[in-house]
C-alpha positions in Angstrom: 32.3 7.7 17.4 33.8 8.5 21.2 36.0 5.8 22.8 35.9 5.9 26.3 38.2 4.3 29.0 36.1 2.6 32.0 38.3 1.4 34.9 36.9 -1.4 37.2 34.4 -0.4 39.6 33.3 1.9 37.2 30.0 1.9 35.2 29.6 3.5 32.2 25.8 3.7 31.0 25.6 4.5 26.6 22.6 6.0 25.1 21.3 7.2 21.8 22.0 10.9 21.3 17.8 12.0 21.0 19.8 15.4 18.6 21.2 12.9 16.2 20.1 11.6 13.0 20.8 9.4 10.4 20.4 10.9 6.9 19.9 8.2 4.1 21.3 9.3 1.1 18.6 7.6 -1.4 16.0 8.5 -2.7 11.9 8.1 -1.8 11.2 4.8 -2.9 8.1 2.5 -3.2 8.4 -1.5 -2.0 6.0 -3.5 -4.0 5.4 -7.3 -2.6 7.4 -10.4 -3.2 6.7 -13.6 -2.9 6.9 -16.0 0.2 6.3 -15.9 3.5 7.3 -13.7 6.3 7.1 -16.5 9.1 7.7 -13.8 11.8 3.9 -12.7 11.0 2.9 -15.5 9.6 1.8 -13.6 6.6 2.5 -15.0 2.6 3.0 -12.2 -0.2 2.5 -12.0 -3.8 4.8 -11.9 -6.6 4.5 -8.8 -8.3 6.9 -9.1 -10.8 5.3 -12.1 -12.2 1.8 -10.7 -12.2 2.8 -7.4 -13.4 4.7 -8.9 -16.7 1.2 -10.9 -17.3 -0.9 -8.3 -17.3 -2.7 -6.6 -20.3 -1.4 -3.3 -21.4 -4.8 -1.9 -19.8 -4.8 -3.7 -16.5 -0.6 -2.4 -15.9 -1.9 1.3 -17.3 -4.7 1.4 -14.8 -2.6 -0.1 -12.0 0.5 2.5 -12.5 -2.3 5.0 -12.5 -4.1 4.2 -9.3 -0.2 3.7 -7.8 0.8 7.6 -8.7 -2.7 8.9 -7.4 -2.7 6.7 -4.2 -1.8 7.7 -0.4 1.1 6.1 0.5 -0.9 6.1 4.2 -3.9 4.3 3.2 -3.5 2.6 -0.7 -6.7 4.1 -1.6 -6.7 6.1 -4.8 -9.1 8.2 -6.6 -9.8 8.5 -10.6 -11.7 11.2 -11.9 -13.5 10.0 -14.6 -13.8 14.0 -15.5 -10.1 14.3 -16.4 -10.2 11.0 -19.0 -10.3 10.4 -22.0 -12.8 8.0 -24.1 -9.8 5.7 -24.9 -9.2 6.2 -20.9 -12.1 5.3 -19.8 -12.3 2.4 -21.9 -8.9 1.4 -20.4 -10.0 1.5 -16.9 -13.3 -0.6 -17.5 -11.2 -3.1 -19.3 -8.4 -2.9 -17.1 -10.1 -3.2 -13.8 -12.1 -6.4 -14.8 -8.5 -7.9 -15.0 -7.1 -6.0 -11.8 -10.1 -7.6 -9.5 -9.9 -10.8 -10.8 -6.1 -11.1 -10.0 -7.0 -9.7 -6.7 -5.0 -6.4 -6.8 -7.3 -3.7 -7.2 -11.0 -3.0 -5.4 -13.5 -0.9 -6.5 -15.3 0.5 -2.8 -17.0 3.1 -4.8 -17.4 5.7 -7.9 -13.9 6.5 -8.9 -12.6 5.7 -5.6 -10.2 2.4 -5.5 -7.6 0.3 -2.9 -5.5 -1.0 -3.9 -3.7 -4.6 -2.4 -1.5 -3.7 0.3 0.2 -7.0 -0.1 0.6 -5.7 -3.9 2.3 -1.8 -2.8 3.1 -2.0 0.9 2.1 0.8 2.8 3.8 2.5 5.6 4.9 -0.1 8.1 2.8 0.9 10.8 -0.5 1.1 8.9 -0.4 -2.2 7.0 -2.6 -4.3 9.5 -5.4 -1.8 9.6 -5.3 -1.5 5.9 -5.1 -5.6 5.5 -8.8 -5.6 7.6 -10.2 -3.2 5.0 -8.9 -4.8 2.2 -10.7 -8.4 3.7 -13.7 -6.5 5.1 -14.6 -6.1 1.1 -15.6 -8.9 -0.3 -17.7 -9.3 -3.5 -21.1 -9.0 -1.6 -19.6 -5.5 0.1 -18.0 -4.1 -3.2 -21.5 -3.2 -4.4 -22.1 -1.3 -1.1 -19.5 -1.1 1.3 -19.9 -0.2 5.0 -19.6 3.2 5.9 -17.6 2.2 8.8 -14.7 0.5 7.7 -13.6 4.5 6.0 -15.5 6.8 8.6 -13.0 6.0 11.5 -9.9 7.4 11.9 -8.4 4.7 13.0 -8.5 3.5 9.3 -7.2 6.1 7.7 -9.8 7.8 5.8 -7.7 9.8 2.9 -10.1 9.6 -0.2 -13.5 8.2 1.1 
C-alpha cells in the first residue's frame, strides 16, 4: 500500500496493478446450493443439506460418485459400467430412480449423467448455459435427447 500526497490542482488517476495478484490461501473447494432466492437473478435454489441427509445410502453413494467424476465446467459425469461391481451396479439402478425423482441427477444417455447445477454450482460463468441444458431435458427428451444441446461448443461438451 503507497500513500501519496496530491496538492490542489493536481489530479492523481489510481489503477489496478495488471502484475499483481491476489493469492487465496484455501484450498479448491466445491459450493453446493442452498436454499432461497437470489433476487438479483431472480433465481430460487435448493437445500442440499436437507435433501442430502434424506437420501438412501444408494441415491448419496451414486451422487458423491457422479460429483468426483464430474467436470467442474459442465456438471456432466460419466460412469463406466465396466469398472463396477454387481453390488455397484445394483446401487446406481437403485440410486438413480431416487436421484431423478428428487430432481438432482439426469440420465442423457448410457453411462453419461448431469447433474443439477442448482444442486453443485458450476463455474460462475457457465451456469446459465448449463441451467438451459438441464431444462432442455425433460422426461420426453431423456429417452433421446437432441444432439444439439451437447454438439455446440457454446455448451460445453466435456463427456457427450
Amino acid at each position: 500500500m503507497s500513500i501519496i500526497q496530491v496538492s490542489p490542482g493536481e489530479i492523481a488517476t489510481v489503477g489496478k496493478d495488471p502484475k499483481a495478484t491476489v493469492k487465496a490461501n484455501i484450498p479448491r473447494f466445491m459450493p453446493i446450493g442452498a436454499a432461497g432466492m437470489n433476487y438479483q437473478a431472480r433465481i430460487d435454489g435448493i437445500d442440499m443439506a436437507a435433501i442430502l441427509r434424506s437420501l438412501s445410502s444408494n441415491a448419496t453413494w451414486l451422487f458423491w460418485t457422479l460429483v468426483q467424476l464430474s467436470c467442474r465446467f459442465n456438471n456432466q459425469a460419466e460412469l463406466t459400467s465396466k469398472t463396477l461391481t454387481k453390488y455397484e451396479k445394483h446401487k446406481v439402478t437403485k440410486g438413480y430412480k431416487e436421484l431423478l425423482a428428487k430432481d438432482l441427477v439426469k440420465r442423457y444417455k448410457r453411462e453419461h449423467y448431469i447433474i443439477n447445477p442448482k444442486a453443485l454450482l458450476p463455474e460462475f460463468d457457465n451456469f446459465e448455459d448449463i441451467w438451459k441444458i438441464w431444462n432442455a431435458l425433460t422426461p420426453a427428451t431423456l429417452k433421446k435427447p437432441p444432439n444439439h444441446l451437447f454438439r455446440s461448443p457454446s455448451n460445453l461438451v466435456g463427456l457427450a
